[in-house]
N, C-alpha and C positions, 0 to 999 in steps of 0.2 A: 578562514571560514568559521561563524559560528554555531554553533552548537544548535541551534533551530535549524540552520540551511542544513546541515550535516544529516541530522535527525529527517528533516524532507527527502532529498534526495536517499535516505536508506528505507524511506516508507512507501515512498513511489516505485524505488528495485524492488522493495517486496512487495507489494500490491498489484504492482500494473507490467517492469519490467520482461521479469522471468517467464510473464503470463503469455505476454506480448509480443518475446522472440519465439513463440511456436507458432504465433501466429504468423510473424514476417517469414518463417520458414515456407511455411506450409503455403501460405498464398502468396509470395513472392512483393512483399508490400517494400515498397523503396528504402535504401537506408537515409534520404534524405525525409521522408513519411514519419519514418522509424524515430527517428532524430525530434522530429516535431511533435509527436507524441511523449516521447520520453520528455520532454520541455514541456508540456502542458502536465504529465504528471507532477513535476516536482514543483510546478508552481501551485497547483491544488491541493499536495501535500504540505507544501508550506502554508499556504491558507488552515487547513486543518489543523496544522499545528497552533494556529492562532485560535481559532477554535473553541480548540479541546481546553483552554485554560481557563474559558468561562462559561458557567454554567448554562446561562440563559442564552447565549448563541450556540452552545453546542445542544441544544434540546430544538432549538430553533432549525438546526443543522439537520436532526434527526428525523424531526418532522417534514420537512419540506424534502431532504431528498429521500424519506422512504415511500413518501407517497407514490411516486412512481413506479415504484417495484415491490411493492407489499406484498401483491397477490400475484407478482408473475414470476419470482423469484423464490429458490426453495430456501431454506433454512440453512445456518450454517451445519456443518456437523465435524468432524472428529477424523479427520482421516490420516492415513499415515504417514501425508508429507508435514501435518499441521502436528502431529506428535514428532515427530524428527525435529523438526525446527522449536519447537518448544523447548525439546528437550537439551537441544544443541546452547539457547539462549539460555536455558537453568545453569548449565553445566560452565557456562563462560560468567554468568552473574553472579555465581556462587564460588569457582573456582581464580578468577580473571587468564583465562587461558584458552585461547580461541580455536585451537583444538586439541 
């Protein structure tokens, strides 16, 4: 596996994954559903990651899909799972030691 696929598939667990087993909890959504999701995230994480490496598609990126949610969407903010994981990712970039 290389290192793009790897990097998708760990931006798609953090993005959409973890989000998304409270969701199949909670509403009882299929694990063949579950399955097909998690496969459409990691292939639009892999897109992203293509992306992110040029300028002018990823402004392109920005624009186009924030229009849809500009104004129906709050703002990010700060909260305690996003300093936990922050701090977990300093602490392995800085140290190389995963915990």
């Amino acid at each position: 596996m290389n290192y793009d696929d790897l990097f998708a598939k760990a931006m798609a667990n953090f993005l959409h994954r973890e989000i998304i087993e409270d969701a199949h909890s909670k509403y009882n959504i299929s694990q063949e559903d579950m399955e097909q999701m998690n496969r459409k995230a990691v292939n639009r994480a892999k897109l992203l990651t293509e992306i992110m490496i040029d300028t002018k598609k990823l402004d392109a990126f920005t624009i186009l899909y924030s229009l849809a949610v500009i104004n129906e969407w709050d703002d990010p903010v700060e909260t305690d799972d996003v300093i936990g994981i922050r701090n977990t990712i300093d602490r392995t970039a800085n140290t190389g030691k995963i915990f």
